[in-house]
DOFINU-346853 format. One record per residue: residue number from 1; residue in one letter; y, x, z of N, C-alpha, C, O, CB in turn. Coordinates in Angstrom, 1 decimal, always signed. Glycine has a CB too. Example, Ala and Ser with C-alpha at 12.3 -4.5 7.8 and 13.67 -1.06 7.14 Angstrom:
# DOFINU-346853
NODE  numar  mivo      nY      nX      nZ     caY     caX     caZ      cY      cX      cZ      oY      oX      oZ     cbY     cbX     cbZ
NODE      1     a    -5.7   +13.2    +7.8    -4.5   +12.3    +7.8    -3.3   +13.2    +7.8    -3.3   +14.2    +8.5    -4.5   +11.3    +9.0
NODE      2     s    -2.2   +12.8    +7.1    -1.1   +13.7    +7.1    +0.0   +12.9    +7.9    +1.1   +13.4    +8.0    -0.6   +14.1    +5.7
//
This chain:
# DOFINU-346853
NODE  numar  mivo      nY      nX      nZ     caY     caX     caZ      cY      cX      cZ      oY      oX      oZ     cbY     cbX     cbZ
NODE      1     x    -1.2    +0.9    +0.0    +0.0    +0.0    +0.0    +1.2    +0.9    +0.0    +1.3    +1.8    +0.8    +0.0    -1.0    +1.2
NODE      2     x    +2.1    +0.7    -0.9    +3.5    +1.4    -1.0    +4.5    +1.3    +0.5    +4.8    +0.3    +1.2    +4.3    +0.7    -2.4
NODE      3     x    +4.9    +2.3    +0.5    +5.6    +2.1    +1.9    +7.3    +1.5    +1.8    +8.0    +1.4    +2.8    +5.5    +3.8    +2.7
NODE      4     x    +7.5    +1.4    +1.1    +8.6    -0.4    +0.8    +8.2    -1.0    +0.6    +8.8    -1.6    -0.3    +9.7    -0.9    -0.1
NODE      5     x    +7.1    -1.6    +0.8    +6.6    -3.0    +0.6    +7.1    -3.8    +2.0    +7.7    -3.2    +3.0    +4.8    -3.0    +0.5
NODE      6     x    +6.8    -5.1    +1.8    +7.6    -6.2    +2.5    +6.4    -6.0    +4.0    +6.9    -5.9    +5.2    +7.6    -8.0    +1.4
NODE      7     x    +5.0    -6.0    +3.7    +4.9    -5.8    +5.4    +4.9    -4.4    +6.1    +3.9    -4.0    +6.8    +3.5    -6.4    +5.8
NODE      8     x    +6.1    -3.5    +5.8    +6.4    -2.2    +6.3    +7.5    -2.9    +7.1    +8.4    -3.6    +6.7    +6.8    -0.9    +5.1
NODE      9     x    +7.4    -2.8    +8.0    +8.3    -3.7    +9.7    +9.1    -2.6   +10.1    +8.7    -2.0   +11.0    +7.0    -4.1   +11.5
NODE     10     x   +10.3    -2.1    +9.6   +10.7    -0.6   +10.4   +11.5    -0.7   +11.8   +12.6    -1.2   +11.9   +11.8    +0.2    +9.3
NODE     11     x   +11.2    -0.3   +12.7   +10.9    -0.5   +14.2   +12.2    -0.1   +14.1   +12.8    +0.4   +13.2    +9.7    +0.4   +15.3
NODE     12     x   +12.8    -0.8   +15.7   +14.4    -0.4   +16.0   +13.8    +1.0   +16.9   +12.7    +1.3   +17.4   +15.6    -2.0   +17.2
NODE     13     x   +15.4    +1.8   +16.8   +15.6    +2.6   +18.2   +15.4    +2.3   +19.3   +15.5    +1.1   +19.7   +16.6    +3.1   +18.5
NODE     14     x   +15.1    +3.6   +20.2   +15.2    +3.0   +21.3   +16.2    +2.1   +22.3   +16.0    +1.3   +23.2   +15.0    +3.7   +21.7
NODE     15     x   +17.7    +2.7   +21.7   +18.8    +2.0   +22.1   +18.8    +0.8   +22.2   +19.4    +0.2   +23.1   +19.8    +2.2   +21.5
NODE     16     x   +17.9    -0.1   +20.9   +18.0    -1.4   +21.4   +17.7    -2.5   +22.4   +17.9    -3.7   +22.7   +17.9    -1.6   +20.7
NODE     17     x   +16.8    -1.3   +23.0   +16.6    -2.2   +24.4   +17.4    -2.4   +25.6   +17.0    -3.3   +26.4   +15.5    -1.7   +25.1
NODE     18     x   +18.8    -1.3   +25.9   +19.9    -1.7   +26.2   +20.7    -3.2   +25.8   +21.6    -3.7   +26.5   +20.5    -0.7   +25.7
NODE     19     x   +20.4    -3.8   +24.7   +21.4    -4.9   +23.9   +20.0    -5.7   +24.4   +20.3    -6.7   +25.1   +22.1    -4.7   +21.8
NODE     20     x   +18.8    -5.6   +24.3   +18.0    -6.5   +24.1   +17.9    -7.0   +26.0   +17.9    -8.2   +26.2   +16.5    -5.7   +23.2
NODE     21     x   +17.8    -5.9   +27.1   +18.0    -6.4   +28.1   +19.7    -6.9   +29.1   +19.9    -7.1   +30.3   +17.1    -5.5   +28.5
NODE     22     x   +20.6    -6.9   +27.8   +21.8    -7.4   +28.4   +21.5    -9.1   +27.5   +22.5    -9.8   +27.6   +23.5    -6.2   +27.9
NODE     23     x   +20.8    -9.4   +27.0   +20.5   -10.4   +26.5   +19.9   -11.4   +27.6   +19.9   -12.6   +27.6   +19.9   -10.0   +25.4
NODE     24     x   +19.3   -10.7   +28.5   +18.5   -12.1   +29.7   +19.5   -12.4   +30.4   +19.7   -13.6   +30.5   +17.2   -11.8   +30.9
NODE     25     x   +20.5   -11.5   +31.0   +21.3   -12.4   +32.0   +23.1   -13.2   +31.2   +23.9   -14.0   +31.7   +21.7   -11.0   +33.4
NODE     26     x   +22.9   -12.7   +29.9   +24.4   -13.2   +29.1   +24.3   -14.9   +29.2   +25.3   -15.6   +29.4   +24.4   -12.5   +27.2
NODE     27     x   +23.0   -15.4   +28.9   +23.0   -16.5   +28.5   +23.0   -17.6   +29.9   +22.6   -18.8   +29.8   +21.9   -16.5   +27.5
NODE     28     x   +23.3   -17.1   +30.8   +23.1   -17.5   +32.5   +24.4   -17.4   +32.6   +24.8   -18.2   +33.4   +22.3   -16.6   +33.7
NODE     29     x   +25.1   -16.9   +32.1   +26.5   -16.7   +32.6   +27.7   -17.7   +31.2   +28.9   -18.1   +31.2   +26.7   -14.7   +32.7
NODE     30     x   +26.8   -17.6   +30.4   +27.2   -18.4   +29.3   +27.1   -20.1   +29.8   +28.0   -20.8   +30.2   +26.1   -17.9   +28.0
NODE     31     x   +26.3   -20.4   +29.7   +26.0   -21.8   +30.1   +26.5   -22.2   +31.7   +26.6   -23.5   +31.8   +24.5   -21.9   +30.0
NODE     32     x   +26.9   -21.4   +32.8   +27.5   -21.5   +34.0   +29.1   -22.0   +33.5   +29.7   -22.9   +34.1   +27.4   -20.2   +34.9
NODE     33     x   +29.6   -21.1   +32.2   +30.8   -21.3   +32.1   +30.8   -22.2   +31.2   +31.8   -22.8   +31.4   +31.5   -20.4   +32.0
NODE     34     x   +30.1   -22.8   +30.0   +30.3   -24.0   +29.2   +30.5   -25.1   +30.3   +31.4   -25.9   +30.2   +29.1   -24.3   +28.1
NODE     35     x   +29.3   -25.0   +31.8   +29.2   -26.3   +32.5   +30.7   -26.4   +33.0   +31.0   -27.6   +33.3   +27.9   -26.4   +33.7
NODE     36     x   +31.8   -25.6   +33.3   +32.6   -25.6   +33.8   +33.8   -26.1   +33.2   +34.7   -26.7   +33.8   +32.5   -24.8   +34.2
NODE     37     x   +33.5   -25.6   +31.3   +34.7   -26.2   +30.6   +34.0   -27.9   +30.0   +34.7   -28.5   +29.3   +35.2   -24.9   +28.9
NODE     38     x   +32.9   -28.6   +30.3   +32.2   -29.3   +29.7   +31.4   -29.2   +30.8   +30.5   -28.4   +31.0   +31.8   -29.0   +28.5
NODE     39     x   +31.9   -30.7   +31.8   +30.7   -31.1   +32.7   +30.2   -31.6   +32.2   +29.0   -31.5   +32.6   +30.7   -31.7   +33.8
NODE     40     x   +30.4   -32.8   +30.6   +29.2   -33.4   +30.5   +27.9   -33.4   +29.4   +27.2   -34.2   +28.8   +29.6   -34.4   +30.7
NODE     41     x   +28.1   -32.0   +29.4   +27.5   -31.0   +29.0   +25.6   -31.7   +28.6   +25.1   -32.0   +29.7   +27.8   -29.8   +30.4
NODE     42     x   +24.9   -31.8   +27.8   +23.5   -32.1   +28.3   +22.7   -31.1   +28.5   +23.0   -30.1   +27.8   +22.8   -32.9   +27.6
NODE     43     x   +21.8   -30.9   +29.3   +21.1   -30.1   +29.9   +20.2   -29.5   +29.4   +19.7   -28.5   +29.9   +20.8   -30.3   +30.8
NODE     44     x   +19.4   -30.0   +28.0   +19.2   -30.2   +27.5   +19.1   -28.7   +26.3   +18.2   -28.1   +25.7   +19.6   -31.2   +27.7
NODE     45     x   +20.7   -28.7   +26.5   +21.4   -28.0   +25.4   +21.4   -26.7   +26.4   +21.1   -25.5   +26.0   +23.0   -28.7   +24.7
NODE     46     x   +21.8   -27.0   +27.5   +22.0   -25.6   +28.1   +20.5   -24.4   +28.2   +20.6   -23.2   +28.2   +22.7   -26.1   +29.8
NODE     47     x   +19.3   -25.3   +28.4   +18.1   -25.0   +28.3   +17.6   -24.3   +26.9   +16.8   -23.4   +27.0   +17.4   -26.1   +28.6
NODE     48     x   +18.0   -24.7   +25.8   +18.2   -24.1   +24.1   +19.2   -22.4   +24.3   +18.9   -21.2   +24.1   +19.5   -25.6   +23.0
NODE     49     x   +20.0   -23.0   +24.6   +20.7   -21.8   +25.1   +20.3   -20.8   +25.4   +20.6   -19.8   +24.8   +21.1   -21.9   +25.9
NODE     50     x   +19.5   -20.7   +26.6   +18.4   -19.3   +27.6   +17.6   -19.3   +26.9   +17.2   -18.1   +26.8   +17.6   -19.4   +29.0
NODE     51     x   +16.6   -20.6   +26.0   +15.6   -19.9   +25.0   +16.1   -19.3   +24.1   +15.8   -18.1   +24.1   +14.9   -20.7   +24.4
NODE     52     x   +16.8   -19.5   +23.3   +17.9   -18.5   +22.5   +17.7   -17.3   +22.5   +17.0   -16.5   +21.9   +19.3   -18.5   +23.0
NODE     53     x   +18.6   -17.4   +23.5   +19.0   -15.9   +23.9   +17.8   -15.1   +24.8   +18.0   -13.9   +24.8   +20.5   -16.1   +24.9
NODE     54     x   +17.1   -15.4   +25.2   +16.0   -15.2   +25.8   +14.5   -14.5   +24.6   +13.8   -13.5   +24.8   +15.9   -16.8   +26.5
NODE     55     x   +14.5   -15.3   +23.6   +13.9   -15.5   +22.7   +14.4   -14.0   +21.9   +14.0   -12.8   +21.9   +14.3   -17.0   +22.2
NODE     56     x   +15.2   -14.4   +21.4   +15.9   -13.0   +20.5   +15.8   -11.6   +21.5   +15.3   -10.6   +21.0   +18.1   -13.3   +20.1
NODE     57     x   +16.1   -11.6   +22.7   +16.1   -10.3   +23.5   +14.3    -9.8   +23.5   +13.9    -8.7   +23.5   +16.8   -10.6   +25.3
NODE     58     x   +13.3   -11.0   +23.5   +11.9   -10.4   +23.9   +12.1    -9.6   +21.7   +11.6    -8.6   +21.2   +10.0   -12.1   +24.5
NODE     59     x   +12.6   -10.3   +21.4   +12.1   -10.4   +20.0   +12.5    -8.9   +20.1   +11.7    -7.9   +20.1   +12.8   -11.4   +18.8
NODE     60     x   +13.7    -8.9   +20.1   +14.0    -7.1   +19.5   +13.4    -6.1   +20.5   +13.2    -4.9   +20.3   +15.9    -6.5   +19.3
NODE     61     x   +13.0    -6.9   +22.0   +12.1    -5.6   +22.7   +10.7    -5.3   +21.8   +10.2    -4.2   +21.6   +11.6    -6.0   +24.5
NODE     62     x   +10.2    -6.5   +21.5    +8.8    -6.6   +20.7    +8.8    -5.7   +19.7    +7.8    -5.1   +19.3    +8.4    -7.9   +20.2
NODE     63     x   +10.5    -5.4   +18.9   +10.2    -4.8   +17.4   +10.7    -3.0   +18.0   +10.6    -2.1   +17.2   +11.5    -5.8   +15.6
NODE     64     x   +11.2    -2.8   +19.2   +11.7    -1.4   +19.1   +10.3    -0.6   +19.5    +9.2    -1.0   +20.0   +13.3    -1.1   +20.1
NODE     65     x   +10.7    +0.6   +19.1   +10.1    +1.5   +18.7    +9.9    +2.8   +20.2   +10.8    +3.6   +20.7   +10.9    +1.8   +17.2
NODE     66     x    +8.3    +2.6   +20.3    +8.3    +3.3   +21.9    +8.2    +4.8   +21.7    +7.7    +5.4   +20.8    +7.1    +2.8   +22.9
NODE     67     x    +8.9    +5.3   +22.9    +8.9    +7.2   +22.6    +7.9    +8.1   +21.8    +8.1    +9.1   +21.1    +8.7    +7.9   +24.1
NODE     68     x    +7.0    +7.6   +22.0    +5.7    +7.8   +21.0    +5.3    +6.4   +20.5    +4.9    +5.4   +20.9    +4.3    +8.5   +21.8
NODE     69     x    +5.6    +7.1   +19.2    +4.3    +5.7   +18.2    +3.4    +6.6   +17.6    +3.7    +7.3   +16.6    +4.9    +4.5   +16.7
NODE     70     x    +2.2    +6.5   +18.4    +0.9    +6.7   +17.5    +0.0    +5.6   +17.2    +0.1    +4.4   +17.6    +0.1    +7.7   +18.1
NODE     71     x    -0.8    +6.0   +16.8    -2.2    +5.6   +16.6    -2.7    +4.0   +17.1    -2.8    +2.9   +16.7    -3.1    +6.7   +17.4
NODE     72     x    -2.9    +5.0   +18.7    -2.8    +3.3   +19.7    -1.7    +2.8   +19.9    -2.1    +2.0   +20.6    -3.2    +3.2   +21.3
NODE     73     x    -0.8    +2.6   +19.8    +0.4    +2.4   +20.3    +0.9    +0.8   +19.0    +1.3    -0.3   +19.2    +1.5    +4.1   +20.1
NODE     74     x    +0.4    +1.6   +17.8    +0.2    +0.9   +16.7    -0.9    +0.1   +16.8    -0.8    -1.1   +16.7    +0.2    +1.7   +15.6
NODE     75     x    -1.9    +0.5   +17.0    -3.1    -0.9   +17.6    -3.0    -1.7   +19.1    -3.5    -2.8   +19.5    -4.8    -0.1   +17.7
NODE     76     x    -2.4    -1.2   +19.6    -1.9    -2.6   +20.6    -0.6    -3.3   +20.0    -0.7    -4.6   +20.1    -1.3    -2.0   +22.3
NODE     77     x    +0.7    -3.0   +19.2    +1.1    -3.4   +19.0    +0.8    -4.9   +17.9    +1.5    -5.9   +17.7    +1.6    -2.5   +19.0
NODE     78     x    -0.1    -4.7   +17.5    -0.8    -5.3   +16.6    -1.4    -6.5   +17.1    -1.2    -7.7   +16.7    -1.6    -4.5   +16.2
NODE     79     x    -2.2    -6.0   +18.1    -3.4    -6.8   +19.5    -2.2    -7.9   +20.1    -2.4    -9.1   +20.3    -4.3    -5.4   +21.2
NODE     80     x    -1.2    -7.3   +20.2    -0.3    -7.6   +21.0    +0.5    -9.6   +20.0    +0.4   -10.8   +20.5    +0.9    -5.9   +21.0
NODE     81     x    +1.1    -9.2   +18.9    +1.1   -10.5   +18.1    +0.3   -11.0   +18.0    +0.5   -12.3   +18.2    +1.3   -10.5   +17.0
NODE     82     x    -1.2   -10.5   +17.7    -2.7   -11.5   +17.6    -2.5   -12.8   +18.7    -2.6   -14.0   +18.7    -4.3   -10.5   +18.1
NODE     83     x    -2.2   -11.7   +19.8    -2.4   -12.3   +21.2    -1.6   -13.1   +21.7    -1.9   -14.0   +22.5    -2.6   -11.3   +22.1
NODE     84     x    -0.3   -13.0   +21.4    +0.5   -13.7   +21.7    +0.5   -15.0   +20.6    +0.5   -16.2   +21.0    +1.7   -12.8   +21.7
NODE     85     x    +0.5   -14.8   +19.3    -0.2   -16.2   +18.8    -1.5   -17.0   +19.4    -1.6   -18.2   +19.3    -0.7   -16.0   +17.4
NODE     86     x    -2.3   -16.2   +20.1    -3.0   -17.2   +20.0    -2.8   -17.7   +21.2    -3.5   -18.7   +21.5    -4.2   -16.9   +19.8
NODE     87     x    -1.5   -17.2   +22.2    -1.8   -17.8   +24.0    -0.6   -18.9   +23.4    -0.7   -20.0   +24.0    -1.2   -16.5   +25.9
NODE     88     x    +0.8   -18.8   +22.3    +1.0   -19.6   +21.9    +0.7   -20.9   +21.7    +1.3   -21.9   +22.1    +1.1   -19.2   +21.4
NODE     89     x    -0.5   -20.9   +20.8    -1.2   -21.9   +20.2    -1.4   -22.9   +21.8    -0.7   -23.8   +22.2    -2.8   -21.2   +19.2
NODE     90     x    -2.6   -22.3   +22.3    -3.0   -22.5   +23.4    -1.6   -23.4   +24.5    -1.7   -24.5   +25.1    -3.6   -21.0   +23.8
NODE     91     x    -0.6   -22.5   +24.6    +0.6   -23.3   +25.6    +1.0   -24.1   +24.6    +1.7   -24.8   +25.3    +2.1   -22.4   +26.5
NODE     92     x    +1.3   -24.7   +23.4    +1.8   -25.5   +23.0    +1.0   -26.8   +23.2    +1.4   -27.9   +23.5    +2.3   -25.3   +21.9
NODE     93     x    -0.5   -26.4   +22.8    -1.4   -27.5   +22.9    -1.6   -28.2   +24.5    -2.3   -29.2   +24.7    -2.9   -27.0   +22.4
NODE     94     x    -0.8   -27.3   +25.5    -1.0   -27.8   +26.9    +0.4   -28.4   +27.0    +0.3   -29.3   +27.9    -1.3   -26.5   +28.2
NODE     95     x    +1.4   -28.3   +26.5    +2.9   -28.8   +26.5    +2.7   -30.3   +26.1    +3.1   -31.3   +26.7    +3.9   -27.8   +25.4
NODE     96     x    +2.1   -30.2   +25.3    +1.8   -31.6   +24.4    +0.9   -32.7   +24.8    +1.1   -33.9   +24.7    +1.3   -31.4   +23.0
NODE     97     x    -0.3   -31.8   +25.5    -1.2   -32.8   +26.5    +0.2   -33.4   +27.4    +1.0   -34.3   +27.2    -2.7   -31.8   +27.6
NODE     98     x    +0.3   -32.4   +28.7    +1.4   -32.6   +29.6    +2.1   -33.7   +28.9    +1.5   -34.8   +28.9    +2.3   -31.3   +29.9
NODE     99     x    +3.0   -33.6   +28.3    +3.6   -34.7   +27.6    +3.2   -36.1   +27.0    +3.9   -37.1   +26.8    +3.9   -34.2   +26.8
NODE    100     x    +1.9   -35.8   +26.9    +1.3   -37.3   +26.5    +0.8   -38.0   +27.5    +0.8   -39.3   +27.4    +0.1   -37.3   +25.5
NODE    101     x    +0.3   -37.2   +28.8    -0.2   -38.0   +29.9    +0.8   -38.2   +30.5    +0.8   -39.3   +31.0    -1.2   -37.6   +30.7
NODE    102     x    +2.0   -37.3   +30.8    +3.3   -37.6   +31.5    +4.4   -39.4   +30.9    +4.9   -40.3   +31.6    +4.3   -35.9   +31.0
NODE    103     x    +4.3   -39.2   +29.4    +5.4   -39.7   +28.5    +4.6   -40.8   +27.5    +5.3   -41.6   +26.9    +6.2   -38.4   +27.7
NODE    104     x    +3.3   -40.7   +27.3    +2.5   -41.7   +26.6    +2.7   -41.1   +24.6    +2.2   -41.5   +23.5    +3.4   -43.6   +27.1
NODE    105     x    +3.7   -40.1   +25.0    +4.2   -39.4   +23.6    +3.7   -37.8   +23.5    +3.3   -37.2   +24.5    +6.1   -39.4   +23.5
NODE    106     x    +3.8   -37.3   +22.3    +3.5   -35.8   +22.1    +4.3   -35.4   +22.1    +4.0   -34.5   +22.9    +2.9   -35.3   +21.2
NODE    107     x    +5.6   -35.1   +21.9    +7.0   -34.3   +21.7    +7.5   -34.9   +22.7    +7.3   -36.1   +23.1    +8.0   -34.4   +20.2
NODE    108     x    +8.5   -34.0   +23.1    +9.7   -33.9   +23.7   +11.5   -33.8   +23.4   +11.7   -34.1   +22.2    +9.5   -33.1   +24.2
NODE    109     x   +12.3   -33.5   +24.0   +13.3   -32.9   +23.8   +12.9   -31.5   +24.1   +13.3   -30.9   +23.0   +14.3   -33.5   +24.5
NODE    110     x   +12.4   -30.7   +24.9   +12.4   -29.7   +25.1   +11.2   -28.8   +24.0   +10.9   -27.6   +24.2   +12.2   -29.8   +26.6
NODE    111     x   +10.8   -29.3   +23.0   +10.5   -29.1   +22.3   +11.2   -28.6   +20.8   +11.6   -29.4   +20.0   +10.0   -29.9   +22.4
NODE    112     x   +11.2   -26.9   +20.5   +12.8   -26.6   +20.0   +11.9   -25.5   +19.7   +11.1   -25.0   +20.5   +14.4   -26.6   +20.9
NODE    113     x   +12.2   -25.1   +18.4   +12.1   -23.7   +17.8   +12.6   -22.8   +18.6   +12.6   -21.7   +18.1   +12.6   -23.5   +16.6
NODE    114     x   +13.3   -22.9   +19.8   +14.1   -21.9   +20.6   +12.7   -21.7   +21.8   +12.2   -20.7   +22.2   +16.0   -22.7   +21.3
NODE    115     x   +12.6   -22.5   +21.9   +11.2   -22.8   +22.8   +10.1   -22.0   +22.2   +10.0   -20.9   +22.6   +10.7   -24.4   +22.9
NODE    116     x    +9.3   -22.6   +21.1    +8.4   -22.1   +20.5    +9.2   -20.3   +20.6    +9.2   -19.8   +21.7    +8.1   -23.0   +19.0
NODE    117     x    +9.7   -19.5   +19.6   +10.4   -18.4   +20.0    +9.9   -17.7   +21.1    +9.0   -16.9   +21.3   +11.6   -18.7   +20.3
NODE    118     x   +10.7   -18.4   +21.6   +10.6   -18.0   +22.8    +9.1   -17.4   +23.7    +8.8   -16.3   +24.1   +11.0   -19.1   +23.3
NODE    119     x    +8.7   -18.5   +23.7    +7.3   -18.8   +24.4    +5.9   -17.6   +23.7    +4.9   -17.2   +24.2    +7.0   -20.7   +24.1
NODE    120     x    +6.4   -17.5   +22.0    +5.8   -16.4   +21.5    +6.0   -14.9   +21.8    +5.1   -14.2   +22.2    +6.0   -16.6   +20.4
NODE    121     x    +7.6   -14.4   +21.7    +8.1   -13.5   +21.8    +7.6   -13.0   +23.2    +7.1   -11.9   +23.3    +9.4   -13.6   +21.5
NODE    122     x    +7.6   -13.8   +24.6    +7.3   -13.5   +25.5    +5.8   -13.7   +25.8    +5.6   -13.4   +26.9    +8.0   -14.0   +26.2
NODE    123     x    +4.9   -14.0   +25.2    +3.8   -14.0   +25.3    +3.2   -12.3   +24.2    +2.1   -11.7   +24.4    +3.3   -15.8   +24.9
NODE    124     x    +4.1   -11.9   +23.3    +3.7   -10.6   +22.4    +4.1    -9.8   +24.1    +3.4    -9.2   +24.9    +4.9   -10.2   +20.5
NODE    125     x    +5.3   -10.1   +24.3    +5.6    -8.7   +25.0    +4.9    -9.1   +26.0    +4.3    -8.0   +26.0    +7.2    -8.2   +25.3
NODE    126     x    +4.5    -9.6   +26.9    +3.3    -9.4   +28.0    +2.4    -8.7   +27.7    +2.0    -7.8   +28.5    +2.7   -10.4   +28.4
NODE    127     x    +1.6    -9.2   +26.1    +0.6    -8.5   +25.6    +0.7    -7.2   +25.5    +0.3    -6.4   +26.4    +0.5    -9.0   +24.6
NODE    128     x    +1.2    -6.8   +24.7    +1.4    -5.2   +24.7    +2.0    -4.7   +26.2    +1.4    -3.6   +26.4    +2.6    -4.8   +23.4
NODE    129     x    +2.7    -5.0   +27.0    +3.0    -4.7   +28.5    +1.8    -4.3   +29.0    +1.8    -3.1   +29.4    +3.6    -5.8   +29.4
NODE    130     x    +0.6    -4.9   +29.1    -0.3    -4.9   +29.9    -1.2    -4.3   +29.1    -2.1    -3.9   +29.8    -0.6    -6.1   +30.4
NODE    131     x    -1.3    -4.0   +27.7    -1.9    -2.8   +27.0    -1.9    -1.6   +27.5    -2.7    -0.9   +28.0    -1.5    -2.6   +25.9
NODE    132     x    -0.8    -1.5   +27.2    -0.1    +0.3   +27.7    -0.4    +0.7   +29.0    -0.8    +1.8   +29.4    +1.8    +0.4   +27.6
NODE    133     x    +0.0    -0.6   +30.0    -0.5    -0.7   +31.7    -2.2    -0.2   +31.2    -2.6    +1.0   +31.1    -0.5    -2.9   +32.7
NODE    134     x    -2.5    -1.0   +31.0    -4.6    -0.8   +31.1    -4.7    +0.2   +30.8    -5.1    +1.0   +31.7    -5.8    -1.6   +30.2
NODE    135     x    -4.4    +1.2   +29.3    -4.2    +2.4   +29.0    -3.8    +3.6   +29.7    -4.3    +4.8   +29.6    -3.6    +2.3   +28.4
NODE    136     x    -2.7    +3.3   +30.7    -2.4    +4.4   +31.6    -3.2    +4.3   +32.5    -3.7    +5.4   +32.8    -1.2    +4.4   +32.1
NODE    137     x    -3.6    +3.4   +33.2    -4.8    +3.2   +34.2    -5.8    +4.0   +33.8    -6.1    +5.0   +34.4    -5.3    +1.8   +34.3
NODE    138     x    -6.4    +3.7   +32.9    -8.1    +4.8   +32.3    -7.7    +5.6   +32.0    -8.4    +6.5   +31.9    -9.3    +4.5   +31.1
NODE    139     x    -6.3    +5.9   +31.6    -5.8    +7.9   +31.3    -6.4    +8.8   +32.6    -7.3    +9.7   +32.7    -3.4    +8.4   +31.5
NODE    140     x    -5.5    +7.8   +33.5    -5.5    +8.5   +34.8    -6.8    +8.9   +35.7    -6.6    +9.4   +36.8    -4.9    +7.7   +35.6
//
């Protein structure tokens, strides 16, 4: 496969995990102050918000690029998307039960591509988190 081809993913610096972790607490402080110019605000929206922004920060921790990339690093990263789709799949199909025995319906409001996002991005980066964890463990 040619290396400009479209699934060549080119990893961020490390720097971006500076911007990627000023991204969890911006959107807390964002929505404290919309509620303030706009009490009547729905909550709804403010919850889109943290997935958002929440969402986009796992995202670019998921794509930067760790002090070493080798080999394994590149096969957990890998394990790591598998895995996070599939615990995906899995919490949406529990979201939707919940919801049907709660609501008599399958969807929600809280049901939002900011959500989904979300719920992926942070289910990749656990994945690979706890790769590298297990790995240093049997180094040792």
């Amino acid at each position: 496969m040619e290396n400009r081809s479209i699934f060549n993913v080119p990893l961020l610096s490390t720097g971006w995990k500076k911007v990627a972790y000023a991204l969890f607490p911006l959107p807390v402080f964002l929505v404290i102050g919309l509620a303030f110019a706009n009490p009547n605000m729905d909550p709804n929206e403010a919850a889109q918000i943290l997935y958002g922004f929440w969402a986009i920060g796992f995202g670019i921790l998921n794509l930067t690029r760790e002090k070493i990339e080798d080999e394994m690093i590149r096969t957990f990263r890998l394990q790591a998307f598998q895995t996070g789709f599939f615990w995906m799949i899995w919490g949406l199909g529990a979201i939707m039960l919940i919801n049907y025995i709660r609501y008599d319906r399958l969807t929600s409001e809280m049901f939002t591509v900011y959500l989904v996002l979300f719920l992926l991005n942070l289910y990749i980066f656990a994945a690979f988190q706890l790769q590298k964890y297990q790995a240093s463990k049997t180094n040792n």
